[in-house]
C-alpha positions in Angstrom: 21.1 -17.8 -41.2 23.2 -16.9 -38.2 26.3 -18.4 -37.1 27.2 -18.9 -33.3 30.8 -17.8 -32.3 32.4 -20.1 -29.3 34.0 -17.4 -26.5 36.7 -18.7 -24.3 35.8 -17.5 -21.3 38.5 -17.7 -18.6 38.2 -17.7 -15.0 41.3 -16.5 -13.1 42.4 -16.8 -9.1 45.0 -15.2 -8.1 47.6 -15.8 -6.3 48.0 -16.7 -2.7 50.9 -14.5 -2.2 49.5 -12.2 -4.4 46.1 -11.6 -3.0 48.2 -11.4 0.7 49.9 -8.1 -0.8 47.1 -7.1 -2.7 45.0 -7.2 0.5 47.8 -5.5 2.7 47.6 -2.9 0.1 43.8 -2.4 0.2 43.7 -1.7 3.7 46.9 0.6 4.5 44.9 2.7 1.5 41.5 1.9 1.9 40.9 5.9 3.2 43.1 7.3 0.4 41.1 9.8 -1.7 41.7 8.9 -5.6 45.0 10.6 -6.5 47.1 9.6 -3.3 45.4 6.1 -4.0 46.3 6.5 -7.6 49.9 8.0 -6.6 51.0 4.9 -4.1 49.2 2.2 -6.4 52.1 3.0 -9.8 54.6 3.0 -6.1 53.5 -0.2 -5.4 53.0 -1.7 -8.6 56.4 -0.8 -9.5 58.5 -2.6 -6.4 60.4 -5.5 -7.4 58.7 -7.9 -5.1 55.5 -6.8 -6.5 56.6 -7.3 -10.3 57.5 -10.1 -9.9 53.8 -11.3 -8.6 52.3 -9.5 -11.2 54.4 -11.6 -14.0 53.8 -14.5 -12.3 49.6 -14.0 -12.8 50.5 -12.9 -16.2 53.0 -16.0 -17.0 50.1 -18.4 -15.6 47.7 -16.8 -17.5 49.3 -16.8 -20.2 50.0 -20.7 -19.6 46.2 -21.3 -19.7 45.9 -20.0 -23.0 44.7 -16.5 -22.3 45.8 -14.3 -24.9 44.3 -10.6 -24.0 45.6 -7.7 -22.3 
């Protein structure tokens, strides 16, 4: 006898001011070769205007009922 497990599957857009940086970001680096990429993404990531992006995806995520990492 098997049992069937329901999965949540969750669909997620993001942001509109998000995907603007997100796609500023893509093309100033889009020649980049992996460590420089690597080396201004953690830059990026860590500005305060950015953070603050990122915990709002996270917060309406979370919102949803998403649980993962």
């Amino acid at each position: 006898m098997s049992t069937k497990v329901a999965m949540q599957i969750f669909r997620h857009d993001f942001g509109e001011k998000f995907m603007e940086k997100l796609e500023q970001f893509a093309i100033i680096h889009k020649y980049d070769d992996r460590k420089d990429f690597k080396d201004a993404w953690n830059k990026w990531t860590e500005q305060d205007s950015i953070q603050s992006l990122i915990h709002q995806e996270i917060n309406q995520l979370q919102n949803s009922g998403y649980k993962g990492d």
